[in-house]
C-alpha positions in Angstrom: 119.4 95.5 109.2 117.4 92.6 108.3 119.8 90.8 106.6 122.3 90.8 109.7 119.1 88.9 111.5 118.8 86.3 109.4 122.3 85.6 109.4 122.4 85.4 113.3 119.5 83.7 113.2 121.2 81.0 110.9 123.7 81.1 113.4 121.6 80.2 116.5 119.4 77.7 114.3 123.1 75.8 113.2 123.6 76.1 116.8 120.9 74.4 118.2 120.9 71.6 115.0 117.3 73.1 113.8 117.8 71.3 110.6 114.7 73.0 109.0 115.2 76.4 109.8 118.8 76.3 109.1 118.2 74.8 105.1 115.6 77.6 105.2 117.6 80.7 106.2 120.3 79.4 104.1 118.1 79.0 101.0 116.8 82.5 101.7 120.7 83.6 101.9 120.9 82.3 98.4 118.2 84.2 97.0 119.3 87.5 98.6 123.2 86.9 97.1 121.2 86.0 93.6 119.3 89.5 93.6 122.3 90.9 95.2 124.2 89.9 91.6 121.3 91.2 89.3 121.0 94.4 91.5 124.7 95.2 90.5 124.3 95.7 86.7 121.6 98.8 88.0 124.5 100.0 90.7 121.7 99.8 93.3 122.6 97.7 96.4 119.4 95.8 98.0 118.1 97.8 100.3 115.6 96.6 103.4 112.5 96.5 100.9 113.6 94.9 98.2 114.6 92.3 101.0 110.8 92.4 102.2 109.9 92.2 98.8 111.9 89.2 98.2 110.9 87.4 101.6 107.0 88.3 100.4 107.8 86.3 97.3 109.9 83.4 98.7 106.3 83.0 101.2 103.3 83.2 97.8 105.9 80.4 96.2 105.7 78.6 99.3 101.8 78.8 99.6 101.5 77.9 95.7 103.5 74.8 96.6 101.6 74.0 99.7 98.2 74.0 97.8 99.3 71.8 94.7 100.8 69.1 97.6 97.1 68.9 98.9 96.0 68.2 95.6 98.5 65.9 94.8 98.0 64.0 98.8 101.5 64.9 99.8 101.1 65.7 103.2 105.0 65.6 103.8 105.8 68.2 101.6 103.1 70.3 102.7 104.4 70.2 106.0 108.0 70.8 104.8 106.6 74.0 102.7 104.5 75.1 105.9 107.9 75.0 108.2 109.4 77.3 105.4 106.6 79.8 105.5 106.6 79.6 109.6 110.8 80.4 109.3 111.0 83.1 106.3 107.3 85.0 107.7 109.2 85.6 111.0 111.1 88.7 109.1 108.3 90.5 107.9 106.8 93.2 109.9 103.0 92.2 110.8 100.6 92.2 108.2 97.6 94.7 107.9 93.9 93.5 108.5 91.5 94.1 105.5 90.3 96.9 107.5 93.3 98.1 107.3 94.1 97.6 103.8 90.7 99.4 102.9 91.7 102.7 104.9 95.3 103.1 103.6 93.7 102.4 100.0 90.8 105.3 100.6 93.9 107.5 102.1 96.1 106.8 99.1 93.3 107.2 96.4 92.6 110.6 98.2 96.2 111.4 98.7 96.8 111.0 94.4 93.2 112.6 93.4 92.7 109.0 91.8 89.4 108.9 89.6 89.9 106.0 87.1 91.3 102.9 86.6 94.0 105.2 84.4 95.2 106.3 88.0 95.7 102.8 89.2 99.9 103.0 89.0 99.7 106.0 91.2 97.5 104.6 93.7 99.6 101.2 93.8 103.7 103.0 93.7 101.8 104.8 96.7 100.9 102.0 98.8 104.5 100.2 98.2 106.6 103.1 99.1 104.3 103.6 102.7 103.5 99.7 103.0 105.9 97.9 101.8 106.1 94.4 103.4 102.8 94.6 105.4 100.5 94.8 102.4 99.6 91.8 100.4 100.0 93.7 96.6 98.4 91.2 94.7 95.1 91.4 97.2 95.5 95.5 97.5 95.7 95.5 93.3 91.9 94.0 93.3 90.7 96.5 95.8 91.8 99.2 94.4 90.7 98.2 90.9 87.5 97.6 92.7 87.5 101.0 94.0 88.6 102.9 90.6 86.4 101.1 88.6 83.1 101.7 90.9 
């Protein structure tokens, strides 16, 4: 299970005094307790997708960071917030090309019938319950609008 190797891979990190990647795994242990809390009031434990799901979030906050240090000329954070992507990306499966992307989109619009942008939900619950963790959503949601729309 995923969660088991992040914890061992806190483990080796404390181990081998990798300051960064320790804070980082143990930040990301935080966040998984935090959504474990709210995931009790719907009686559903966190299974490995939501944990994908929260990793894939953890990373766009990351990247949001690392583009308003450039702006702000603070090359020290932006290498902090890099090392954090670099650490938390290493749990996610590998991420699909935009060729890729494309083809499971055409397969999924086929696969639902999808004519109109009214058929956009369908498209989209489709791609996360086959892709979830290897497809950037908010990039997919534009090609597929694309796609319904023209």
């Amino acid at each position: 299970m995923l969660r088991d190797d992040i914890n061992k891979a806190l483990t080796e990190a404390m181990k081998a005094k990798n300051e960064r990647a320790v804070s980082t795994l143990r930040m990301v242990n935080s966040t998984l307790k935090n959504a474990d809390i709210e995931a009790r009031t719907s009686g559903k434990p966190l299974d490995d997708a939501a944990v994908l799901s929260i990793l894939q979030k953890m990373i766009k906050q990351r990247q949001e960071s690392v583009e308003l240090y450039k702006k702000g000329g603070r090359d020290d954070l932006v290498k902090q917030e890099e090392e954090e992507i670099a650490v938390i990306s290493a749990y996610l499966p590998k991420q699909m090309s935009d060729a890729e992307m494309t083809a499971a989109i055409d397969a999924a619009i086929a696969e639902t019938g999808a004519a109109g942008m009214k058929d956009m939900g369908k498209v989209i619950g489709i791609l996360r319950g086959k892709y979830a963790g290897q497809m950037d959503f908010g990039k997919a949601s534009g090609l597929v609008k694309a796609k319904l729309a023209g």
